[in-house]
Steps between C-alpha positions, in 0.01 A plus 500: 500500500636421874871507518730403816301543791137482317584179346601359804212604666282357220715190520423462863158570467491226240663269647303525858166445324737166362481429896859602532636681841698767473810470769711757329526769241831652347711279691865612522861364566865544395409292230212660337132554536155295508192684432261245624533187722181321595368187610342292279340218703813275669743709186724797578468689173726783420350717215686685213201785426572612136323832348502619135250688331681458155710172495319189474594141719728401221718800679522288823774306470710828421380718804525115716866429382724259701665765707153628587359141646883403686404800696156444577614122570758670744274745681241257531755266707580801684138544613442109555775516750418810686138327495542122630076481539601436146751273480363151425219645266542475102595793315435610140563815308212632285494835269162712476465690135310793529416640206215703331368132374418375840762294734673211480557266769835329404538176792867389546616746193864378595695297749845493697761366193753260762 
């Protein structure tokens, strides 16, 4: 079963055959981390890559709490401002589930709270 890295890697891999482009992988700032930012046609998409062999989806919202999405939000504004080629484009925030099932593609899994 792939964990960190692997999954990522398998997420990536999934999502390029999608027709996604990968701009970034394991994007960091003060804030926290991203592990995969790609473009999905005109979309900025920031990716969440989660990677269990033993807990099932119904574990996402615990391992994809509140505190964890504020700081992919936040890091994901960091990158959108140290990248203005990116500015006026949409953004979303999708999670990948790797597990020994297959993986899931979740689109927009969550969005900013204002």
């Amino acid at each position: 079963m792939p964990k960190g890295k692997e999954g990522e890697a398998a997420a990536a891999l999934f999502l390029e055959n999608k027709g996604f482009r990968i701009l970034e992988r394991n994007f960091r700032s003060r804030q926290g981390e991203v592990d995969l930012i790609a473009l999905d046609g005109e979309t900025v998409v920031f990716i969440e890559v989660k990677a269990w062999s033993t807990l099932g989806i119904e574990a996402l919202e615990q391992g994809l709490d509140e505190k964890k999405q504020r700081r992919i939000i936040e890091t994901a504004k960091y990158f959108l401002s140290s990248h203005r080629e990116y500015k006026y484009m949409a953004v979303r925030f999708d999670v990948v589930f790797v597990a020994p099932q297959g993986i899931t593609h979740l689109a927009s899994a969550f969005m900013e709270r204002v």
